[in-house]
C-alpha positions as CSV (number, residue, x, y, z in Angstrom):
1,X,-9.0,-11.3,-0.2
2,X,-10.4,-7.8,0.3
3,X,-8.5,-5.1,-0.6
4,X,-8.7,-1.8,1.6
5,X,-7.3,2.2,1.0
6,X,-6.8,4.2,3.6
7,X,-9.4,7.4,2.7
8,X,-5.7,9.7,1.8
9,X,-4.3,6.7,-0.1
10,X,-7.7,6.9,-2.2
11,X,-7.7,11.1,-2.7
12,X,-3.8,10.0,-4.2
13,X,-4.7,7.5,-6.3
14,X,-7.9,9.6,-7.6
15,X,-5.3,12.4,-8.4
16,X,-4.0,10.7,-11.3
17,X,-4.0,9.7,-14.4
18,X,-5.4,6.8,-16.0
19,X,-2.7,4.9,-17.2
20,X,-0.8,5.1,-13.7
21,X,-4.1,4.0,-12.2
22,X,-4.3,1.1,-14.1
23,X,-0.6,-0.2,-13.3
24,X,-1.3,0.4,-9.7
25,X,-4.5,-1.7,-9.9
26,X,-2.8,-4.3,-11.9
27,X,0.6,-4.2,-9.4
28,X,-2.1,-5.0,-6.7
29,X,-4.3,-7.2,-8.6
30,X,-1.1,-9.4,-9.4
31,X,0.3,-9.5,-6.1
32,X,-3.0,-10.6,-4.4
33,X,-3.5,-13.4,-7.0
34,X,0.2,-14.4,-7.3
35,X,1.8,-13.9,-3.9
36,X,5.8,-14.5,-4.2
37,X,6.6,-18.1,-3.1
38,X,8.8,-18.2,-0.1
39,X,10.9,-15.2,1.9
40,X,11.7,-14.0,-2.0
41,X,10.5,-10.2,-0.6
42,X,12.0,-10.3,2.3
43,X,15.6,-11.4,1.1
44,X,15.5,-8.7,-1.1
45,X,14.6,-6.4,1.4
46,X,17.3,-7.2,3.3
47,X,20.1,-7.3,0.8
48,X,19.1,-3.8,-0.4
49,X,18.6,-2.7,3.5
50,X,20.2,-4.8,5.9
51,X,18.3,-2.4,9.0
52,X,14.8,-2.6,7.0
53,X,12.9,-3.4,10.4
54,X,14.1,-0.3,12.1
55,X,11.9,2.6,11.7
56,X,13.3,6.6,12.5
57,X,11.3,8.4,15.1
58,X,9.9,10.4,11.9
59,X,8.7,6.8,9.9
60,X,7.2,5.6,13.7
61,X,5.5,9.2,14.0
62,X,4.4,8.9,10.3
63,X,2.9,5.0,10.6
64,X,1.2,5.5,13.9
65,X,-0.7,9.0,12.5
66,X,-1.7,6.5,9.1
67,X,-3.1,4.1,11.8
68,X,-5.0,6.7,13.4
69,X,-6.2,8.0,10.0
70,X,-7.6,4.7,9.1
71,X,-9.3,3.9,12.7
72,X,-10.9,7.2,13.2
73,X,-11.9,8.1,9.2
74,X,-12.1,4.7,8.2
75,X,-10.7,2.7,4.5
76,X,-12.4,2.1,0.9
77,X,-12.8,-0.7,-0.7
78,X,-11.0,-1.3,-3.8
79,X,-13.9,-2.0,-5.9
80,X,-15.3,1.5,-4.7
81,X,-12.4,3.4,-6.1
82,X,-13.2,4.9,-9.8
83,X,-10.3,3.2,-11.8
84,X,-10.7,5.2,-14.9
């Protein structure tokens, strides 16, 4: 599976330090090796958020700029980010 950052998502994770890095890459490692079996996500999803698949104007406004951001300056790899 390859595994891209969004160019902002990358400045963020560069920002800080290494031991948060290294749970970040290991939460992402571990859920692209391990997927959870079933709808186990999305029930708990919706038990904590019954209305998780409507978005406010603001979150629609906010996910359609990070689309925009990705198309126009493009993503990184996750073996080009500097883990350490």
């Amino acid at each position: 599976m390859k595994i891209e950052y969004a160019k902002k998502a990358v400045k963020y994770i560069e920002s800080l330090d290494k031991p948060t890095k290294q749970r970040i890459k290991a939460g992402i490692i571990g859920l692209t090796e391990n997927p959870p079996k079933g709808d186990i996500i999305k029930k708990l999803v919706v038990a904590w958020d019954p209305d998780y698949t409507k978005v406010t104007p603001s979150e629609r406004k906010e996910l359609e700029d990070a689309e925009r951001d990705m198309i126009e300056n493009g993503t990184v790899s996750h073996e080009a980010i500097n883990w350490d």
